[in-house]
N, C-alpha and C positions, 0 to 999 in steps of 0.2 A: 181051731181053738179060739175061741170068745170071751173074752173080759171085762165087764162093764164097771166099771171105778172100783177094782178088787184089787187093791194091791199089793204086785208079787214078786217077790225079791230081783234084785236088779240084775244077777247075774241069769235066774230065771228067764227074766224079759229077752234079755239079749241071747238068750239058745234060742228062744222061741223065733226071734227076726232075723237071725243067722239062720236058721233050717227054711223060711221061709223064700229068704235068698237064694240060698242054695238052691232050692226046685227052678226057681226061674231063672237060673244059670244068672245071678246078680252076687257073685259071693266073692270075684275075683276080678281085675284089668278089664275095664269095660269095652277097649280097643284101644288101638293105635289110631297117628297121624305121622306127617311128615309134613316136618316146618323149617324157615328158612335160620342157619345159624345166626343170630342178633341177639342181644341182650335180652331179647324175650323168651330167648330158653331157658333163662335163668332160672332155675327150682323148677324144671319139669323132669320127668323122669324115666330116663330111656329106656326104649322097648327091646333096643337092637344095641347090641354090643357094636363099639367103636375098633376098627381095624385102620392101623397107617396105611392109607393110600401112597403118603410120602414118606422117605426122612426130613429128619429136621432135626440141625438144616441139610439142605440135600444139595450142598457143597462144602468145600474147605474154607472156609469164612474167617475172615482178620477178626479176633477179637479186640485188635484195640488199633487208634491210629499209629502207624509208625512204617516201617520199613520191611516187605519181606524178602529173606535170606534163605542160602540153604546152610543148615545147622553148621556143616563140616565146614562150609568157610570161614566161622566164626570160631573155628578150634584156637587156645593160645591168646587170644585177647584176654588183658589184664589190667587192670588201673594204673602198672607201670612199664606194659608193652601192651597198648592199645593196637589196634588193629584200622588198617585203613581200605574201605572197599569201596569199589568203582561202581557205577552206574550200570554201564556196561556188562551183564550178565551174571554181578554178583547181590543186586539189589534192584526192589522195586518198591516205590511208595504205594500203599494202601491207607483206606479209612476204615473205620471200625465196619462191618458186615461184608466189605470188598472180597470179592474170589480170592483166594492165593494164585498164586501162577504155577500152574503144574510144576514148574523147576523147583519150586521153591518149598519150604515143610517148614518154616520160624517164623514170626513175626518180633522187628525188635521195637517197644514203644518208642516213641517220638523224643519225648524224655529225655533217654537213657540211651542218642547221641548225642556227641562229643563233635562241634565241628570245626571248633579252633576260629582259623579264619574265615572260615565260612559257615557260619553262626548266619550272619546277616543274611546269606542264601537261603539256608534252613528256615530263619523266621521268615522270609518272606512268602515264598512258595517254595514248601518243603518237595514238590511234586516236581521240579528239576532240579534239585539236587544233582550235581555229578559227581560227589563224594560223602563217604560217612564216616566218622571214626567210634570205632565202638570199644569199650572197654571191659568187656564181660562175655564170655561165650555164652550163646543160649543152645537149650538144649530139641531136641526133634518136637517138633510140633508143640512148643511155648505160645504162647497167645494165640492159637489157631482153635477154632472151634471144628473138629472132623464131622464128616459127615455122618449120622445119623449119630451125635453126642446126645440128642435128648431122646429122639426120636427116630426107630430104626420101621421102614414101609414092610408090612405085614406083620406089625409087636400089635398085641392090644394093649389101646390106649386107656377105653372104660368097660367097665361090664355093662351088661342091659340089666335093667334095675337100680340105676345108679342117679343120683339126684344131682343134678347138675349146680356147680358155684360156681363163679365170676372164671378160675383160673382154668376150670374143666373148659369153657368154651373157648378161650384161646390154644389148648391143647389141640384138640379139635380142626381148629381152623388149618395151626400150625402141622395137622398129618394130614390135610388136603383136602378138608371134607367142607361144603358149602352149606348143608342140610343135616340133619337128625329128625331120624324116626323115637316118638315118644308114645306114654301111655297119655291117653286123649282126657280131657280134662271135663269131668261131671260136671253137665249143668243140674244147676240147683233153682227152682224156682219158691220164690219166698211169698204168701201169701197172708195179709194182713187182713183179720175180720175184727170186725165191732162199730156200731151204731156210734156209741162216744168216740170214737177216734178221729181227729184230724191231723192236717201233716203239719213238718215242720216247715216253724213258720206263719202258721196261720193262727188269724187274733185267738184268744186264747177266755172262756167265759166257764163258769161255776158247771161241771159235767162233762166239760170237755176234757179227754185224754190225748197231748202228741205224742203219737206216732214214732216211737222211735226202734222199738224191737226189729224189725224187720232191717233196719240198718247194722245196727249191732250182728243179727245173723249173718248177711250178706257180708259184714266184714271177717265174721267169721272165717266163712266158706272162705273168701277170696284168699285167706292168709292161709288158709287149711290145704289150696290149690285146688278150687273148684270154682264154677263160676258161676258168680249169684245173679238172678233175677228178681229184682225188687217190683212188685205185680201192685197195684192201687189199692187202696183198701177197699174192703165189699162189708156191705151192710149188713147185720145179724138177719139174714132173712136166709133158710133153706136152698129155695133155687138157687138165688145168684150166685151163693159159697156154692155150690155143687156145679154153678156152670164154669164157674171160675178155675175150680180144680181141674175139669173136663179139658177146659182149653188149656191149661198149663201144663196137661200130661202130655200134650202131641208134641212139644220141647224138650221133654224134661228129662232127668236121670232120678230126680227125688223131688219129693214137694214136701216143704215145712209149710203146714196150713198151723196160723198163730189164733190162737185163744180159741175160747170156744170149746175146750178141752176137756169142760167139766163136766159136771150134771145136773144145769140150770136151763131154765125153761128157753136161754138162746143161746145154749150151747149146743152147735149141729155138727161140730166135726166127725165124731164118734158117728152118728146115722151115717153120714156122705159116704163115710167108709165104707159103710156095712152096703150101703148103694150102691158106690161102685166098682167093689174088689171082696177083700177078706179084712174083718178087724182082726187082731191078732192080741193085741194087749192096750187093756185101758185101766191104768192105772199102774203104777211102781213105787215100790217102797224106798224113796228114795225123797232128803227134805231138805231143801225146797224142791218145788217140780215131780210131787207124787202125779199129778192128770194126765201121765204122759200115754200119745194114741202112738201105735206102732200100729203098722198094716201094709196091706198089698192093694194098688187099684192094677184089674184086670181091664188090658186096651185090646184090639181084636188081633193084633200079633204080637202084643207083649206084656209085659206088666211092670209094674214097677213101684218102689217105695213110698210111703207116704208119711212123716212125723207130724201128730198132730201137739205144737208147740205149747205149754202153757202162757196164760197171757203177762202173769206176772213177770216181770225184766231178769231177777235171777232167777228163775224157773228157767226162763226160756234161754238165757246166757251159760246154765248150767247144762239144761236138754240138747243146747248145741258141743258141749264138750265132752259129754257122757257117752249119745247117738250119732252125733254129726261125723265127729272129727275122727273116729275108727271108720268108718262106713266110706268116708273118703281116703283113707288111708289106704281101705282094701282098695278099693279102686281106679288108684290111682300107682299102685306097689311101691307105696312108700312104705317103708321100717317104721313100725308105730314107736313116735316119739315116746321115750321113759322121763317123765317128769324128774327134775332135779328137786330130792329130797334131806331133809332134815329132821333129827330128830329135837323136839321142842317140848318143853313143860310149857304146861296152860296155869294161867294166873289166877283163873278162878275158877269155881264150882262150878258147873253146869249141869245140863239135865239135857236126856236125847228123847226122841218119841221112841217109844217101845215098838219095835219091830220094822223100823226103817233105817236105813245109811243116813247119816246126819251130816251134811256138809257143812260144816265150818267155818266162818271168815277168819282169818285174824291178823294180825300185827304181830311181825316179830323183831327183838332187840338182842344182840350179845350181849349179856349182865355176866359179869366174873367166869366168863367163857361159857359158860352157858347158854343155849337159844334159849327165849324165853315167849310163848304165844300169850296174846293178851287177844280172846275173841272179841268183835267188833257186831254192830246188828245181824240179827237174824233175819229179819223181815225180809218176805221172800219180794216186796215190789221196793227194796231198799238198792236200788244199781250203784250207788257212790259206797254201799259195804265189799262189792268187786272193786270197786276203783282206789279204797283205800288198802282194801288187803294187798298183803306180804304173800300169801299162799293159802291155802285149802286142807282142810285135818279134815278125814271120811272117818266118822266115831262109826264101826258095823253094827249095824242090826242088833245085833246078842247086846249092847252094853244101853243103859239107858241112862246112864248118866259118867262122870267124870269128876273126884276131888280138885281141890286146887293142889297143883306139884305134880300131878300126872305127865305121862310121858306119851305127847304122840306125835305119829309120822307128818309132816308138813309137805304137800308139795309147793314149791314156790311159782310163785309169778314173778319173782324179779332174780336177778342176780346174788349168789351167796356174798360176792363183796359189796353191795349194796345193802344188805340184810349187814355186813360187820364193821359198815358207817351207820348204820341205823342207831341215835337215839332215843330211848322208849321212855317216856312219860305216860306212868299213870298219876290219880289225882282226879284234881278240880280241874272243872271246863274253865277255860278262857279266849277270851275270842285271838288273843295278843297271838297263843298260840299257833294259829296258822301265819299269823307275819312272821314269826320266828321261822316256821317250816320251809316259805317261799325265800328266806333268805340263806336261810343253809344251807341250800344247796351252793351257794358259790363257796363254803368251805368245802365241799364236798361229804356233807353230812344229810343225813334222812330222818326227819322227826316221823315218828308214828307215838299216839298216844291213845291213853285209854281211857273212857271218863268215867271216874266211879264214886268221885267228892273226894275230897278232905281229907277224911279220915280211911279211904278205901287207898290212898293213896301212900299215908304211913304207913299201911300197915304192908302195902304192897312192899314198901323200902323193905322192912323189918322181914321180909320173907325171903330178899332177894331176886325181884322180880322186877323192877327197872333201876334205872341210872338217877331219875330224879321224880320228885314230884311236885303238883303246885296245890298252894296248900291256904286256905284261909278263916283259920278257926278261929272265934274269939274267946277269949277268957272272960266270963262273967266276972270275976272276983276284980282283975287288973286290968280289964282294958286292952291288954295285950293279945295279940295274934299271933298264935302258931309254937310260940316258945314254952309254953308250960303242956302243951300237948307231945313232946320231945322226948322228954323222960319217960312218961305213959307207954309209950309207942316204939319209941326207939332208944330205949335205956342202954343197950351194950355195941350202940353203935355210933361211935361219932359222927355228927354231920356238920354242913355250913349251912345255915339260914341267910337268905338274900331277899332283899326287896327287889320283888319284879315292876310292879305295878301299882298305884293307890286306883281305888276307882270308886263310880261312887254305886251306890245298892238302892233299889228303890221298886215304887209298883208300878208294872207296864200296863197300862191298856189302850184300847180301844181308840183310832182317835177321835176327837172332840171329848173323849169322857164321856160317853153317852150318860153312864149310872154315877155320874162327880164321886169317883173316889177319889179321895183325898189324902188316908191317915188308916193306920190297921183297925183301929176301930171298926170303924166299915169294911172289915171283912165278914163282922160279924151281922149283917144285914141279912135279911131272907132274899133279897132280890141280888144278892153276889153271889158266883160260882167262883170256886179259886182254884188255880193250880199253882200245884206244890213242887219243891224239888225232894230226888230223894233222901231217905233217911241216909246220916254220916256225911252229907255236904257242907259245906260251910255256909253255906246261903239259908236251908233248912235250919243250920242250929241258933245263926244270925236270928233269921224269925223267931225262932222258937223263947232265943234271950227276950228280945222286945215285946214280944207277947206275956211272957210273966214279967217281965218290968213295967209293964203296965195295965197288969192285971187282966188280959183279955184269956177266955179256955178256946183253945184249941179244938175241941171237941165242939162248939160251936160257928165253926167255919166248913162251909159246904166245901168239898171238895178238898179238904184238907189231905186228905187220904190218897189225893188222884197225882203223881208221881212222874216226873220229866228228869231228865240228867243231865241236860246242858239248858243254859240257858237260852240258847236259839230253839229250843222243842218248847221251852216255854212261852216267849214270845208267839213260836208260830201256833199255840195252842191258842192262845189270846186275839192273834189274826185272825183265824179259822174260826173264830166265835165258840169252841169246845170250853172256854173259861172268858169272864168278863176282866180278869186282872192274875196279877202273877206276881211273885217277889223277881228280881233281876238284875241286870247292870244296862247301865244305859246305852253301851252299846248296841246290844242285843234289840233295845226298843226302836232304837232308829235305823236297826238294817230290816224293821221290819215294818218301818211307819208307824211306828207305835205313842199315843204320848208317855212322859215319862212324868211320874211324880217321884223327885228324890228325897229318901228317907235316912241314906245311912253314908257313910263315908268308910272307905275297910284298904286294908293292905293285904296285897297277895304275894306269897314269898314264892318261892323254887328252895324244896328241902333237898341237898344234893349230900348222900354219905360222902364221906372226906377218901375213900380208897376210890373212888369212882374218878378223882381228879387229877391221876395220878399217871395216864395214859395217856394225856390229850385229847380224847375223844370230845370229852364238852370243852376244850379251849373256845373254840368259836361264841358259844354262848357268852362268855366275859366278853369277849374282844366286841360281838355287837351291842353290850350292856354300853360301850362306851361311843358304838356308830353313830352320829350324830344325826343321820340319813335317816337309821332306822328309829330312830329315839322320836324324833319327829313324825312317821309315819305312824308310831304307839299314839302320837299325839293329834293326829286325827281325827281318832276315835273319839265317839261324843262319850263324857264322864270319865276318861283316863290322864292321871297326871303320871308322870315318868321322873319327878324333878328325885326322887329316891332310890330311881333304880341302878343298882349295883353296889348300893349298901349293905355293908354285912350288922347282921343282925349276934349271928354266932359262925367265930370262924372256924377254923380248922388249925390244929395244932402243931401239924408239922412242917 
């Protein structure tokens, strides 16, 4: 079966490279080894069931320092007829793990004698003692660990299939075993093609790509319990990818051959296949990471697996958890791990490509006990939308799109009490916002936010769908920011308005100014490109006042149309030469070398409903509005003053 960028539903794909396994006896435990018991067995996963060679312990062992007796001479001791025993055949000192003495079946702690006058013997070296007085009978085998108490020689200890943890291997040692037989651990060899690619590390010029996928797989693997080999990159040329693979298959269990996946004039993985084995499927309905090669290369006594990886980072970060991590699962007879799920409402509309599995980034927060998913970029060469997600929503094939308030399955990437310290801001970008996030963690709170402006941000409140948001509209009429958009938006919900931040507003460009802007007028020049932020931002509606307060049309600005949602997309559009200027905040312009012409001065609040504050969850936020650490590092920042922040605007009434 042959597929050339046709792509065919994912569970399709995966019968197809399952039956193809299967013929080359590739479907189950690739073999055993035997290795020496040390903490490197740790999460490998036995082949051979564990039998006590010993007990353990495989003597009568003192569990605690003191003295051992036999039980019956201790009959009749009392706290007001103590009991007095000799040396001499009625007691012996031990230390904690010491043999008992055949004669003997008690042990009494150290403690809990009584030696009157000879106290001072006892503390000295209790270990001549020639008396003891005791005041408490104990009863047959008291502090005595018997033999085989944990461990009886011929009990099994583990079954085979059994994934070994830290205490499995002291088990182990403890029933006498120095060794364990395991399932032998797939190599993985990772191959990285493309002409652009250099590694990490190396200067870095306008075309050039590093190199990082192949690390990311490798870490994969390695966590997945398979062992990666990271192979040099090889240049878009046919041969060399094919000799590359050639030599990689005489080691290997699986080859991920990365990029090249597609159906561009240097993309050869697809051919190599068809060279040196069977393709099997090129192509999966599956988004991001449709390119995906599934196949067989045929070697002269065997054969074996081959993923041709897409080049994009979540492509290929997803092609590793969709193909990789079952494939090593079989092969390894591990329990295929069941992701920890949740069910979550999504904040907003979306839309899926018709007839593909949509994978999903998102952020999630508990709002009024409810999960709540706020989706994060799609961009499939976007790797920091893995790094910021909460978990993974698979919208199927059948649905192409999704309301806001829908309900879907999450699997998580972090912990569900991590996910019910998470607070969720949607809203306006601000950059303040990731110092808030890197400091919240010493309250043990998780910011995840979502950027959608201003007014994407009330309304998000007004639906129920985060804790706060930042917020910075102005009011043409008054001057004022944020307060007469309250009632519009959120009329049946009390909240408290806060000054976060003043900062100032202005256009970023280029530095030196190549094209002297200076003032919005000159946006209106034939030799300006501008970019915009989106519609319902506060930056957007900022322009759009000063634009009719000074008579400039809108409709006369190039690039008015062309749409960024943070201001760091703006700037970096501004760097990248994609626009000669941008409206922005001045931070933005200096974390990206930008000059900055400033034109506006604005306040940005935190709208927080007043039932939200009710919990503790945002204490922390007040308590650093007042850190003086943190106030200072706000101040930093080029164009932010702080001297207003944690001023209430509008409070809350109860």
């Amino acid at each position: 079966m042959s597929i050339y960028l046709h792509d065919i539903p994912l569970d399709q794909a995966q019968q197809v490279f399952l039956a193809a396994l299967t013929q080359a006896g590739l479907h189950q435990v690739l073999g055993t080894e035997v290795i020496d018991l040390t903490e490197q067995a740790l999460d490998r996963v036995l082949a051979d069931p564990i039998w006590a060679r010993l007990s353990s312990p495989h003597y009568n062992a003192s569990a605690m320092d003191g003295f051992a007796v036999r039980s019956a001479d201790t009959i009749g001791a009392s706290e007001t007829k103590p009991l007095l025993l000799r040396r001499s055949g009625q007691f012996s000192y031990v230390d904690t793990g010491d043999p008992v003495p055949v004669w003997a079946n008690a042990v009494i702690p150290i403690e809990l004698v009584d030696g009157l006058d000879l106290n001072e013997q006892l503390l000295n070296d209790p270990r001549h003692a020639q008396f003891i007085r005791i005041r408490a009978a104990v009863t047959p085998w008291k502090h005595v660990r018997t033999v085989g108490e944990d461990i009886i020689a011929s009990q099994l200890v583990l079954p085979s299939g059994h994934l070994l943890n830290p205490a499995d291997l002291g088990a182990i040692a403890a029933s006498g075993h120095s060794k364990v037989t395991v399932n032998r651990k797939p190599v993985v060899s990772i191959i990285p093609t493309g002409t652009e690619l250099i590694q990490i590390g190396e200067p870095v010029k306008p075309g050039d790509i590093i190199e990082y996928n192949s690390m990311v797989l490798a870490s994969q693997v390695l966590r997945w319990g398979g062992i990666p080999k990271r192979k040099p990159i090889v240049a878009d040329d046919l041969k060399l990818i094919r000799s590359a693979v050639e030599e990689a298959a005489q080691t290997s269990d699986l080859i991920l051959l990365n990029a090249g996946s597609s159906a561009g004039s240097e993309d050869f993985s697809a051919e190599i296949v068809r060279q040196l084995g069977t393709l099997l499927v090129h192509g999966v309905a599956v988004r991001p990471g449709h390119p995906v090669i599934l196949g067989m290369i045929h070697l002269s006594n065997r054969s074996l697996p081959i993923i041709g990886v897409p080049g994009f980072p979540v492509s290929a970060a997803l092609t590793g958890e969709i193909f990789v991590k079952p494939l090593l699962e079989r092969w390894l007879g591990r329990t295929t791990e069941e992701p920890q799920t949740i069910s979550a409402s999504i904040t907003r509309k979306i839309t899926s490509p018709a007839g593909d599995d949509d994978y999903l980034r998102v952020v999630i927060g508990k709002v009024d006990g409810e999960y709540k998913a706020a989706p994060i970029s799609r961009g499939a060469g976007v790797i920091t939308s893995l790094v910021k997600a909460d978990g993974i929503a698979v919208i199927p094939r059948s649905i192409q799109g999704l309301e806001a308030g829908s309900k879907l399955s999450v699997r998580l990437y972090h912990p569900v009490s991590q996910i019910d310290n998470a607070i969720l801001v949607i809203g306006s970008h601000d950059m303040t916002l990731d110092l808030l996030a890197q400091y919240l963690h010493r309250y043990n709170r998780h910011l995840v936010s979502s950027n959608v402006g201003s007014v994407g941000g009330l309304i998000a409140l007004s639906r129920g769908e985060a804790h706060l948001a930042g917020s910075h509209l102005l009011d043409p009429s008054t001057g004022e920011y944020n307060v007469s958009y309250l009632p519009q938006y959120l009329a049946d919900e009390p909240v408290k308005l806060v000054v976060w931040a003043e900062r100032e507003q202005g256009l970023m460009v280029p530095h030196g100014n190549p094209k002297q802007i200076n003032s919005l007028p000159d946006l209106l020049r034939d030799d300006v490109t501008f970019i915009n932020r989106q519609k319902g931002s506060g930056t957007r509606m900022l322009l759009d006042y000063h634009l009719k307060k000074e008579g400039l049309s809108a409709e006369l600005i190039r690039g008015y149309q062309q749409e960024e949602f943070t201001h760091l997309n703006v700037a970096v559009a501004v760097a990248s030469q994609r626009a000669d200027c941008g409206l922005g905040i001045a931070a933005a312009a200096d974390a990206l070398q930008l000059d900055f012409i400033p034109l506006f001065n604005e306040r940005y609040d935190l709208v927080i409903p007043c039932r939200h504050l009710r919990d503790g969850l945002l204490d922390p936020i007040f308590k650093l509005m007042n850190d003086e650490p943190f106030r200072r590092e706000i101040g930093k920042l080029k164009g932010y003053s702080f001297e207003r922040m944690g001023e209430i605007i509008i409070g809350c009434n109860e």
